[in-house]
Structures are given as C-alpha cells and as structure tokens.
C-alpha positions as CSV (number, residue, x, y, z in Angstrom):
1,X,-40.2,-14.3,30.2
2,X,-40.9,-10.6,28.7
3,X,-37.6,-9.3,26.9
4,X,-37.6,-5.2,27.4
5,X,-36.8,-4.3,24.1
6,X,-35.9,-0.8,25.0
7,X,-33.0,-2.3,26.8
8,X,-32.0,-4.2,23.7
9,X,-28.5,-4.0,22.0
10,X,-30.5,-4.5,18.8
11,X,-28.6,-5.5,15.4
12,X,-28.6,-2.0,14.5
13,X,-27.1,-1.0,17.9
14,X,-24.4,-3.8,16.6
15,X,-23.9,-2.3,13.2
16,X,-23.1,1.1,14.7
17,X,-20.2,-0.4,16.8
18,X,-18.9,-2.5,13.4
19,X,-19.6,1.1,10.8
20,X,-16.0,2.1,12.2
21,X,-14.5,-0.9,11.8
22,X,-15.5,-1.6,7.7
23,X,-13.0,0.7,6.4
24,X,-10.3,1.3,9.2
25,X,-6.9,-0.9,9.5
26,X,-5.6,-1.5,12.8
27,X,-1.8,-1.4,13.3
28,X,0.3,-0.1,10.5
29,X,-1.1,-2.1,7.8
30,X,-2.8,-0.3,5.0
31,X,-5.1,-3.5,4.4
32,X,-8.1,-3.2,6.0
33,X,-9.6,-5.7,8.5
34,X,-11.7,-8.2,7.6
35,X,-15.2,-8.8,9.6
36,X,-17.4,-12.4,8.9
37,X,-20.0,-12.5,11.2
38,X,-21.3,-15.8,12.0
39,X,-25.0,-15.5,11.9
40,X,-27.4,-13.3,9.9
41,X,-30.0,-12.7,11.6
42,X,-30.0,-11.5,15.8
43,X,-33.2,-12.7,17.6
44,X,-33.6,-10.9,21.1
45,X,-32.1,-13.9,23.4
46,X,-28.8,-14.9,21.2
47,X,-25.3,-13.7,21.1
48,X,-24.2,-12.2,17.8
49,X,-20.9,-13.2,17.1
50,X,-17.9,-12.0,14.8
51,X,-14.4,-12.9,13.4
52,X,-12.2,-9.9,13.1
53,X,-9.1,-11.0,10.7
54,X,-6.2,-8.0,11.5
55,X,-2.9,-7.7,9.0
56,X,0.0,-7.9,11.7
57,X,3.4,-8.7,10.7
58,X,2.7,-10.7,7.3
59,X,0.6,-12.8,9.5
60,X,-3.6,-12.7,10.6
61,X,-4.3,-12.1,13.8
62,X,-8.0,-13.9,14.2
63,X,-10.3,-12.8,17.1
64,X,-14.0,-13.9,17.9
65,X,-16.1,-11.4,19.6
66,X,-19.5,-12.4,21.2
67,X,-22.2,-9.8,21.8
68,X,-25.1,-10.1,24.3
69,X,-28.5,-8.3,23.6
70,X,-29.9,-8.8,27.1
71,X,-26.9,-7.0,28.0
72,X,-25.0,-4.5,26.3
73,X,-24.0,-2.4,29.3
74,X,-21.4,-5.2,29.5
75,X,-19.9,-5.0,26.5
76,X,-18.4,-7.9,24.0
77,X,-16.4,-10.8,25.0
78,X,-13.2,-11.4,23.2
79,X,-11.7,-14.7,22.6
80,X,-8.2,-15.1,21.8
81,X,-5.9,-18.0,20.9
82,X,-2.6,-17.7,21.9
83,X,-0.2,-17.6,24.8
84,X,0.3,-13.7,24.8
85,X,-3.0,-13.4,26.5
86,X,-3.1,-15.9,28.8
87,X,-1.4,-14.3,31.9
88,X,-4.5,-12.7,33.7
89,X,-3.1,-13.1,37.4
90,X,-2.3,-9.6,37.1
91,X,-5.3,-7.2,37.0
92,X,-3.5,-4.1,37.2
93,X,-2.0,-4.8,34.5
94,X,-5.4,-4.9,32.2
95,X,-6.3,-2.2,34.0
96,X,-4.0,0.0,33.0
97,X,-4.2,-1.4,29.3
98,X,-7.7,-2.5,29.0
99,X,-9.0,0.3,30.4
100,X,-11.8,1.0,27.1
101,X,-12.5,-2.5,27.1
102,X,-13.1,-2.9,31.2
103,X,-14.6,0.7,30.9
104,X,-17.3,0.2,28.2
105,X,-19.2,2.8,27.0
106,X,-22.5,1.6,24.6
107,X,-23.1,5.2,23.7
108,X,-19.8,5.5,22.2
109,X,-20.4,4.5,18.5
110,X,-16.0,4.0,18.4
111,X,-16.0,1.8,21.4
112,X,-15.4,-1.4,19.6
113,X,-12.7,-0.2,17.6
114,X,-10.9,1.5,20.3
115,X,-10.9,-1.8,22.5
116,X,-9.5,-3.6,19.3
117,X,-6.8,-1.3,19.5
118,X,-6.0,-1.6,23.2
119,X,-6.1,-5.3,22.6
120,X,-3.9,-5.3,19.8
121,X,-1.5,-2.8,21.7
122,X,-1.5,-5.1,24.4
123,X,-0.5,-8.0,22.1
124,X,2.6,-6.0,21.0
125,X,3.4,-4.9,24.8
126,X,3.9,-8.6,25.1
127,X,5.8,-9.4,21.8
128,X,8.4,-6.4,23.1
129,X,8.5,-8.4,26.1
130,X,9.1,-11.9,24.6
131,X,11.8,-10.0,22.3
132,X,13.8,-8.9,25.5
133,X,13.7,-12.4,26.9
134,X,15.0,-14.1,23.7
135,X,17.3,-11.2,22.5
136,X,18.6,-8.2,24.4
137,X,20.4,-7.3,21.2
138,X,17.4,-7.2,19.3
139,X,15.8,-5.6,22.0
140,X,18.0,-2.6,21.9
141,X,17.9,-2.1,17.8
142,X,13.9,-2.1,18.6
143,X,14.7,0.3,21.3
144,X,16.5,2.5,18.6
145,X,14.1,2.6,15.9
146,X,11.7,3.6,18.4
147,X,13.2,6.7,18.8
148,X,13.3,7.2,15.1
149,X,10.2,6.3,13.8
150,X,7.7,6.0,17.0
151,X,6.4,3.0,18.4
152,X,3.2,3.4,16.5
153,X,5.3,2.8,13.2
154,X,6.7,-0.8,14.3
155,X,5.3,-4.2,15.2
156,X,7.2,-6.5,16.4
157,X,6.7,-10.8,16.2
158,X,8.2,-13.5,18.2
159,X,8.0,-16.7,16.9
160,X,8.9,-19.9,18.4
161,X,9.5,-22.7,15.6
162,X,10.6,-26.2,16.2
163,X,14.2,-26.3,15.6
164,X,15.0,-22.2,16.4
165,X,13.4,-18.5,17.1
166,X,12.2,-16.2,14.5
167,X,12.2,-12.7,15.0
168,X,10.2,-10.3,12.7
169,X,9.9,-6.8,12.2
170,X,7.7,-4.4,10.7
171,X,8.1,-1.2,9.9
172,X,6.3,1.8,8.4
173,X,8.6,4.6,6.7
174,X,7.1,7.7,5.9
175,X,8.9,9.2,2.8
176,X,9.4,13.1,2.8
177,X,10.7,14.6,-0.2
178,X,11.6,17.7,-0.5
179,X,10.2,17.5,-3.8
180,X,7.1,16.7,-2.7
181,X,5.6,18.4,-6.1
182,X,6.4,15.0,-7.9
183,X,3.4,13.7,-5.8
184,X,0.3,14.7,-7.5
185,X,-2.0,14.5,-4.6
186,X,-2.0,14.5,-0.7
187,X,-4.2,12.0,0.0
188,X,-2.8,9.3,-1.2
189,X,-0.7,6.5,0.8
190,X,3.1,7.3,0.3
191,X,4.1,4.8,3.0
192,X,6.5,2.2,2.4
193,X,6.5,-1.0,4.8
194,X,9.8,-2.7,5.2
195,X,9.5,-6.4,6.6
196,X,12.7,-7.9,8.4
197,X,13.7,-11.4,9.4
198,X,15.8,-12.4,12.0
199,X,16.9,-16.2,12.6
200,X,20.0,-18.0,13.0
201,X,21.7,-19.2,16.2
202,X,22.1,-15.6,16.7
203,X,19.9,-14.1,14.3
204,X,22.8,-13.1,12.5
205,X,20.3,-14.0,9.0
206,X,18.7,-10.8,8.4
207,X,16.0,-11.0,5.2
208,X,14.6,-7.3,4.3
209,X,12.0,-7.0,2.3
210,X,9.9,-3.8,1.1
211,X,6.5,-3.2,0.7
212,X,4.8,-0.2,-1.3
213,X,1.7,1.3,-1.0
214,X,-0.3,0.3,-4.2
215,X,0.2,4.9,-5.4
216,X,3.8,4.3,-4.9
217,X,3.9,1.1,-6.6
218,X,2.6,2.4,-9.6
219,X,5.1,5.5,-8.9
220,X,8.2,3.5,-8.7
221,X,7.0,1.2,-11.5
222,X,8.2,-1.7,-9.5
223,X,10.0,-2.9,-6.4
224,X,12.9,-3.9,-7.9
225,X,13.8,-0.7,-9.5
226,X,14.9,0.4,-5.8
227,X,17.4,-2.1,-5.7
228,X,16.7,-2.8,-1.7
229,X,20.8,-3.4,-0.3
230,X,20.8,-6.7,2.1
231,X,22.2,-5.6,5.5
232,X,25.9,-5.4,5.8
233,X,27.8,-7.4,8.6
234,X,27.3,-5.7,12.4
235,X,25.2,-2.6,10.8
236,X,22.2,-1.6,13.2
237,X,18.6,-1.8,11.4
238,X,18.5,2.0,12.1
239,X,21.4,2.4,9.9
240,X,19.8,0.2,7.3
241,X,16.8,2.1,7.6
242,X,18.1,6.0,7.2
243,X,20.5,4.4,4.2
244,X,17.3,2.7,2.5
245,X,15.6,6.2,3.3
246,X,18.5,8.0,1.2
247,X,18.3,5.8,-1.5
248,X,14.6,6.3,-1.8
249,X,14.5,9.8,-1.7
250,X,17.1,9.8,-4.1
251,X,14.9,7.9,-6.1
252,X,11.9,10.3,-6.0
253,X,14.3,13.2,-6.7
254,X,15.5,11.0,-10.3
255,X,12.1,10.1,-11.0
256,X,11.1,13.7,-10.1
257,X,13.1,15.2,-13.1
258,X,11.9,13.3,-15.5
259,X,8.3,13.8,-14.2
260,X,8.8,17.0,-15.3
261,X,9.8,16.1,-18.6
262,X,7.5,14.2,-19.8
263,X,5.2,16.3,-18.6
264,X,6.8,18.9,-20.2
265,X,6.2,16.8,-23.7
266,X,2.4,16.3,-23.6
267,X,1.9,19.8,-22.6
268,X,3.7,20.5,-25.3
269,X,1.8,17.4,-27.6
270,X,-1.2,18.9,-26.1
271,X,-0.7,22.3,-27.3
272,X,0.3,21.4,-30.7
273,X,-2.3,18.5,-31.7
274,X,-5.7,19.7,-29.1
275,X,-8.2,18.9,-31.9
276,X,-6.4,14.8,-31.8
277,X,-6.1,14.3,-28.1
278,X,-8.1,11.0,-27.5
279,X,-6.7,10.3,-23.7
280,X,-4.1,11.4,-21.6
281,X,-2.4,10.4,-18.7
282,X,-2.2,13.5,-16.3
283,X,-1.0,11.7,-13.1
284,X,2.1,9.9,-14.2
285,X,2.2,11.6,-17.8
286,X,3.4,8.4,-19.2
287,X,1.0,7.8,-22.0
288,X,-1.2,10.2,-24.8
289,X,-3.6,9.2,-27.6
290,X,-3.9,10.9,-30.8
291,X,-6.9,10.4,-33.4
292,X,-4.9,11.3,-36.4
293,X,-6.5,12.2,-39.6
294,X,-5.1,12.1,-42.8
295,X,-6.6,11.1,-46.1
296,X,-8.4,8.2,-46.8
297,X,-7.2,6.9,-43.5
298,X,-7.4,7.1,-39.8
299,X,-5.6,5.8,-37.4
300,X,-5.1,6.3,-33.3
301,X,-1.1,7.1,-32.9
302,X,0.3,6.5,-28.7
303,X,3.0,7.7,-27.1
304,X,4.0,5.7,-24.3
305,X,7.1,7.4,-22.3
306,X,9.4,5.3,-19.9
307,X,10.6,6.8,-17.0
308,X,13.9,7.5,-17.9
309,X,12.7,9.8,-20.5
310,X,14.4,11.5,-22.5
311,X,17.4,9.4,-21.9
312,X,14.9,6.3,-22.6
313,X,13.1,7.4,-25.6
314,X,9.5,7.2,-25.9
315,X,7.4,4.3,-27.8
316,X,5.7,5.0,-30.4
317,X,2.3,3.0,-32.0
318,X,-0.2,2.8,-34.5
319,X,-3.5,1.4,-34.0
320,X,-6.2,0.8,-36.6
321,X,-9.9,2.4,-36.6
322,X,-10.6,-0.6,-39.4
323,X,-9.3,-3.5,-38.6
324,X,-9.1,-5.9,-35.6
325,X,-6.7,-9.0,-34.6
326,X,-7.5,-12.8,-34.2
327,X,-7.4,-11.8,-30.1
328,X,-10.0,-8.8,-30.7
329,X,-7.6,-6.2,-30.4
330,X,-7.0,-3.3,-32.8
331,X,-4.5,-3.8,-35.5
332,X,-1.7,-2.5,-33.9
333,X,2.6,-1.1,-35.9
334,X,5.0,-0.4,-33.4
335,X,7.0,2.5,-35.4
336,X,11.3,2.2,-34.8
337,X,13.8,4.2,-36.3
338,X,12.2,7.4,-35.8
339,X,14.4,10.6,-35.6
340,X,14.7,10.8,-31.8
341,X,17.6,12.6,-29.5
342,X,17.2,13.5,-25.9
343,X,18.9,16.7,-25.8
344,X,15.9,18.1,-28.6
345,X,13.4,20.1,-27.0
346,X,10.1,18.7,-26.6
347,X,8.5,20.7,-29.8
348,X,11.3,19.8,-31.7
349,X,11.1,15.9,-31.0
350,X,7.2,16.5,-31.9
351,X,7.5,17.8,-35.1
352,X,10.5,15.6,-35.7
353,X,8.2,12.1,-35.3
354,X,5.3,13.6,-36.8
355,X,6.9,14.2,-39.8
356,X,8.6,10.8,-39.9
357,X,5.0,9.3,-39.3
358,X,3.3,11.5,-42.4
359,X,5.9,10.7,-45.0
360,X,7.2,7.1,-44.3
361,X,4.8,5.2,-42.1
362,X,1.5,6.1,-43.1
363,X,2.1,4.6,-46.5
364,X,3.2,0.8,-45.0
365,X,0.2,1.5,-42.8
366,X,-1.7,1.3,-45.5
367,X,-0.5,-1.1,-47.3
368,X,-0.8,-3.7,-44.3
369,X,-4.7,-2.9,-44.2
C-alpha cells in the first residue's frame, strides 16, 4: 500500500501540538504537567502515544492520548479511567463542552492543549456535580467562593472511600498588597494555594492547609511563620478565606517594614565599605560579604539579617582566607556580644560593630589561626 506522506501527521507535526504543553500547567497548579511518551520513534503506519500526568487537587490526574498519522484530520483519542467520564448517552452535553476536541483543528498548533483544558473542565463540571449530590451544604460554600475568587481559582474533589466521603478543595488566592513595593518583581508567582479537607459524618472535620509559591516561600521564610488558624465551629470557608487573606496581608505589610530596613543597612554598608563588598543579597537584603583587610590578616566578615530586623539583631561571622575545616569549609567565628541596639541608625550600628571587630576580635582571630 503507498502511504501519501504529504497527508502525514509526521512526528514533527506531533511535537508542534506537545511545544505548548512542555512548560504550561493546567488547572491552578503552578507545577507543570508531565508528558512520557511511550515510543521514540513514529513510523508512517503506528499510533504515537502519550501519558499526560496533570497536578489536580494534591492528586495526578493520568490520561493516554493516541495519535494517528494516516489520519490527523481526526484528531487524538483520549483514554480516561474513571467514572466521571463514563456517562456518554448524552451528546449534547460533549457538544457543548467538547466542542475543541469534536471540532479539531490540525492547523492550530494550541489545539492539544485547549482540548486538555476542555477535558479537564469537564472533569470538574462533574466533581461540582457529585458535590451537590453528596452535600448541598458544601455545595453552597463552593457556590460562595465562586463568587469571590472565580471558578477558575477552585477545583473541587469528590472522593468516595470505604468507610465515608472525602470532600477536597483547592483553592488559589491571589495576594494584593497595597505595598506591593515589598515585591521586587512582577513576574514572579505570588499565589498562595490553600488545600481543605472535608470528612466526618457530616464533614464537620475541616483540615486547611497552605501552599506557597516557591518566591513567596522564600519571602515568608516558612509556612509556619503565618500561623494558618484551623476553622472555627459553623464559620463559612469564605470567611476563613477573607480572615486568612487579612492575616497575610498583614504579614507582607510587617515583613514590608523591615524590608526596608535592612535594606536601608546594606545601602548604608554599601556606601561605607564599596572597596570590601564581596556579595550581596539585593532581593531579600538579608545577607552581605565583606573582604576585610587589615594587617597581616584577611578575613571575609557576613552579615546575615533576620527578618525581624532591627528588633532581631543581625549575625555576625568571620570566615578565614587561610584555613579550612575537617568538612572543607572555611574556618568560620561567629562574633556575640557586639554593641548592637535597634533604635541606632543604620551608620551608627556600622561603625559601632566595626569597631568592636578591629579592636577585640581580630586579635582572637588570630590567635585561633
């Protein structure tokens, strides 16, 4: 048989549907999905096949799609597990849905991912659904945080166990400060993700937990400094959610002042020792390196500021040029007692520690060499 290779949906074709797909999420998640295709190579008279793995709800939702070369005007065949797919009787219902996927377009380099996302709104059209048959309370509380947030910012789970049914949600908050200087760049995820638990007889258990992005992670330090509150007896998740909200912002605007403060320092640091300045943190401002010279001795002196600073005060280090540990690591003198008080202005604290370091501690320094 003669194969018209014009007509093809060559592996190339293939790699222009999957380009979109290598660094997108789908849902809320800020993972990204993950593609394994099954076979390397595409001869002209074999399906190429792929598993998409897609973040949804702390959970993987895992779907095989099957391409045909002989036939690309018909587009990919998606296999599914799962009971949320198997009502077909009603075709007006994937028609109105479906309509990319029954629709499908091989010129459109984004049709793949857009019939991913039709399938996986479809998927939480029938978790919504499920949720209203199991619990018109919960039902109404997702009702409710739709208006809030959108429908695009929640996913919702069913899950049927053994002994009872688990109800999860999945939320993305969008944090807007009206400090929004304290965020060094725009670009960067500030989304938080807050995961809740129903179960119970009634699903009166309710288990929050937060998720941050991996820039606000590093912003906030750590989860726990947000000391999450658990959800107080009959209060709606929307009132959880504007009061968690609150807390947050109130959080950035704490965090925002002393920003400022310790940036305030290294400028100053900066301006006062340019010649030493080895490194220097300039997105958090948490952290400078100084090569300080003195004679017959050098010696790398950090400052490493906590967030509370000034009210935390900063720590202070020595590290060797000379000499190394067992481990491989610089010989290293954390310096205490050093004049220090947070209401000093930052120039003042400088000189203050500076001093301390020339007359006292370079001498042990030395001596410890």
């Amino acid at each position: 048989m003669m194969i018209d290779t014009d007509t093809l949906w060559t592996k190339s074709h293939i790699k222009s549907q999957l380009a979109p797909l290598q660094e997108s999420t789908l849902g809320i998640s800020w993972h990204n999905i993950s593609l394994t295709p099954s076979t390397s190579k595409l001869s002209p008279t074999s399906n190429y096949y792929l598993k998409v793995s897609i973040p949804y709800v702390k959970q993987t939702l895992v779907w095989e799609i099957s391409f045909n070369p002989l036939c690309p005007e018909l587009g990919p065949e998606i296999i599914i597990d799962g009971e949320e797919f198997a009502e077909i009787g009603n075709y007006q219902c994937l028609m109105n849905n479906l309509n990319n996927f029954i629709q499908w377009k091989t010129t459109d380099h984004l049709a793949l991912k857009n019939v991913l996302n039709e399938f996986l709104d479809f998927y939480k059209q029938k978790q919504i659904k499920l949720l209203k048959e199991k619990s018109e309370k919960l039902h109404s509380e997702y009702m409710l945080l739709q208006d809030e947030l959108g429908s695009k910012n929640i996913e919702i789970l069913v899950v049927n166990g053994l002994k009872q049914v688990e109800v999860k949600f999945l939320l993305k908050l969008c944090i807007d400060s009206p400090n929004d200087s304290i965020f060094q760049t725009t670009f960067l995820n500030r989304d938080l993700l807050l995961y809740i638990n129903f179960n119970g007889p009634s699903f009166n258990r309710i288990s929050p937990e937060l998720y941050l992005s991996p820039y606000l992670k590093t912003f906030f330090n750590n989860i726990e400094s947000l000391h999450i509150p658990q959800f107080a007896e009959r209060q709606h998740v929307i009132e959880y959610v504007n009061g968690l909200k609150t807390i947050i912002i109130q959080k950035i605007n704490h965090l925002q002042q002393s920003l400022e403060l310790r940036k305030k320092f290294i400028t100053s640091l900066i301006v006062l020792r340019h010649n030493s300045v080895l490194e220097c943190d300039i997105i958090t401002f948490k952290r400078i390196s100084l090569l300080y010279e003195h004679p017959d001795l050098h010696f790398v002196l950090n400052f490493t500021l906590p967030l509370n600073f000034p009210k935390e005060q900063f720590v202070l280090t020595m590290n060797s040029i000379y000499q190394m540990t067992d481990q491989g690591k610089p010989l290293c003198r954390v310096i205490k007692n050093f004049p220090y008080s947070p209401r000093w202005e930052p120039k003042k604290m400088i000189l203050k520690v500076l001093e301390h370091v020339i007359n006292k501690e370079i001498k042990i320094f030395q001596d410890i060499h």
